[in-house]
C-alpha positions in Angstrom: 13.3 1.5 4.8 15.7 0.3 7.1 18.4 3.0 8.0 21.9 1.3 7.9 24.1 4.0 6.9 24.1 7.5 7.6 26.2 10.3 5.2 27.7 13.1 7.6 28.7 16.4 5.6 30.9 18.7 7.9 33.7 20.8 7.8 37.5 20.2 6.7 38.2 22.6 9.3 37.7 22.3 13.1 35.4 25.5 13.6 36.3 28.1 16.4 35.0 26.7 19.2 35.5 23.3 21.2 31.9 22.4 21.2 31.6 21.8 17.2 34.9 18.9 18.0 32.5 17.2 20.7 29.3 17.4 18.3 31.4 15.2 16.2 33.1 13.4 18.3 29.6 12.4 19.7 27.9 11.9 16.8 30.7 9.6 15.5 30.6 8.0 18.4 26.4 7.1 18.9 26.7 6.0 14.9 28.9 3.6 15.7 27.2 2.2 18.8 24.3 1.9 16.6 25.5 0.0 14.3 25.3 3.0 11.6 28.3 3.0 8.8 29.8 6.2 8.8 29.6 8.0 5.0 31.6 10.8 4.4 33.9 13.2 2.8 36.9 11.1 3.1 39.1 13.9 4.9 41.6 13.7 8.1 41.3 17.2 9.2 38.9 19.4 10.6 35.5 18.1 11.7 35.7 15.5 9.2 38.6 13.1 10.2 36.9 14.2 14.1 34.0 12.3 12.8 35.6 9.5 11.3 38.2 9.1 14.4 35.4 9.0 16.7 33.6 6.3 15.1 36.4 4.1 14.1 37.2 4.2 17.9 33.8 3.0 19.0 34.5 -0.1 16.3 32.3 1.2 13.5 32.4 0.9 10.1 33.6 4.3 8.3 33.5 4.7 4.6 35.6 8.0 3.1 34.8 9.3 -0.4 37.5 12.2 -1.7 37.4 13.6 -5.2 41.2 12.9 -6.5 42.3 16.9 -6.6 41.3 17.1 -3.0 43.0 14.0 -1.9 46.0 15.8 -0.9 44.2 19.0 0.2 42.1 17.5 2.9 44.7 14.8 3.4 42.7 11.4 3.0 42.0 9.6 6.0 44.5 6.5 5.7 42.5 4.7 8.8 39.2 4.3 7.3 37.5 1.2 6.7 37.2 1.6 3.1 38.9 5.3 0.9 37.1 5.7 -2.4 38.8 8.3 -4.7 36.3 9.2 -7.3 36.6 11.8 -10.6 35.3 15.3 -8.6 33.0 16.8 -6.6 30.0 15.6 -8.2 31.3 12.2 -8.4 31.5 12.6 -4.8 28.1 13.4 -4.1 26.6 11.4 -6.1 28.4 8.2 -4.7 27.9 9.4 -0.9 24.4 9.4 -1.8 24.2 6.5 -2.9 25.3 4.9 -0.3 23.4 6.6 2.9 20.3 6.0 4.0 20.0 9.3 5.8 22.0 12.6 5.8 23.4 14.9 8.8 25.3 18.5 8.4 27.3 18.9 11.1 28.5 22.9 11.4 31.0 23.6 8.5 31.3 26.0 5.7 30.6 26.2 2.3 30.7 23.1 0.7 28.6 21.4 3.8 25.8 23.5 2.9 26.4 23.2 -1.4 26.3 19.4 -0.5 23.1 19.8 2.1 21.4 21.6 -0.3 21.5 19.7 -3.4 20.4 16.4 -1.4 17.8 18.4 0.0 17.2 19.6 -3.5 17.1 16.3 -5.0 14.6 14.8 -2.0 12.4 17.6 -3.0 12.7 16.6 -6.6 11.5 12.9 -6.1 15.3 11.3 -6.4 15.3 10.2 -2.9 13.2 10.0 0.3 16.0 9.8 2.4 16.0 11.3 6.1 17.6 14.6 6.2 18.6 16.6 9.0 20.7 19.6 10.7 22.4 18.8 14.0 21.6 22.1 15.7 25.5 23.3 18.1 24.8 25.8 20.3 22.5 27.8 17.8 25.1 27.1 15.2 22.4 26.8 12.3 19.8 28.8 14.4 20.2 31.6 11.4 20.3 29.4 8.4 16.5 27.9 9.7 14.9 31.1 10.4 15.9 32.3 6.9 14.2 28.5 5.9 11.6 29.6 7.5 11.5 33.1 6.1 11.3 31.4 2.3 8.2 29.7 2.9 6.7 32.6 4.3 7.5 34.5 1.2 6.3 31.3 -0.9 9.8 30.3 -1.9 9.8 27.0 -0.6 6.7 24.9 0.3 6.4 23.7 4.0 6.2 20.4 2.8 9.6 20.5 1.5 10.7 23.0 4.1 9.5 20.0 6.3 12.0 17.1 4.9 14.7 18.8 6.9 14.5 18.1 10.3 16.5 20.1 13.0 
């Protein structure tokens, strides 16, 4: 499979620290110099328009996908390369999968795991065998993986599938 797109799922807000801004800012950035298009959630605020702002800059291609009811919420990036407003949140998902080739979570809240999760979920599932990975902020996710780990110890999860996310 050759990886020419690469769905980011991060926060809408900017975290409380500098160092999550500079994650994206770099991870924006090196997509872009790579040639990578830029999926994501669409947003300008927070760690998502970060992202996108970062990548645009280094001349890539950035593709936005907002659910209409959060259009105004997370204010829609207006600079993207191409702003898809789709029906709702599983709309959303289901379209950003589509068209990545890989998946990073960036830090971020809630809905950056839900959406981490269920791609994961669907990986494990057979859907997709898409690359799928944490990028690890100064031990922002250093919990979330030991509890990972903790699952497959108590025979929750498989280490196979415990595997498909990489750190």
């Amino acid at each position: 499979m050759s990886l020419k797109s690469v769905c980011v799922f991060c926060g809408a807000s900017p975290g409380a620290r500098p160092i999550y801004r500079e994650a994206a800012e770099n991870l924006g950035r090196s997509l872009a110099e790579r040639g990578l298009t830029l999926v994501y959630g669409g947003g300008a605020v927070g760690l998502m328009g970060v992202v996108a702002d970062a990548a645009l800059a280094a001349g890539g291609e950035v593709i936005g996908i907002i659910p209409q009811s959060l259009g105004r919420a997370e204010i829609g990036h207006k600079g993207l390369t191409r702003l898809e407003v789709v029906d709702g949140m599983h709309a959303r998902k289901a379209r950003m999968a589509a068209l990545a080739d890989a998946f990073i979570s960036l830090p971020g809240g809630l809905g950056t795991l839900e959406e981490m999760f269920e791609v994961w979920t669907w990986g494990q599932l057979g859907y997709h065998a898409k690359p799928l990975g944490l990028l690890e902020v100064d031990g922002f996710y250093a919990r979330l993986t030991d509890f990972l780990d903790h699952l497959v110890a108590e025979r929750f999860v498989r280490e196979p599938h415990r595997a498909m996310l990489q750190v």
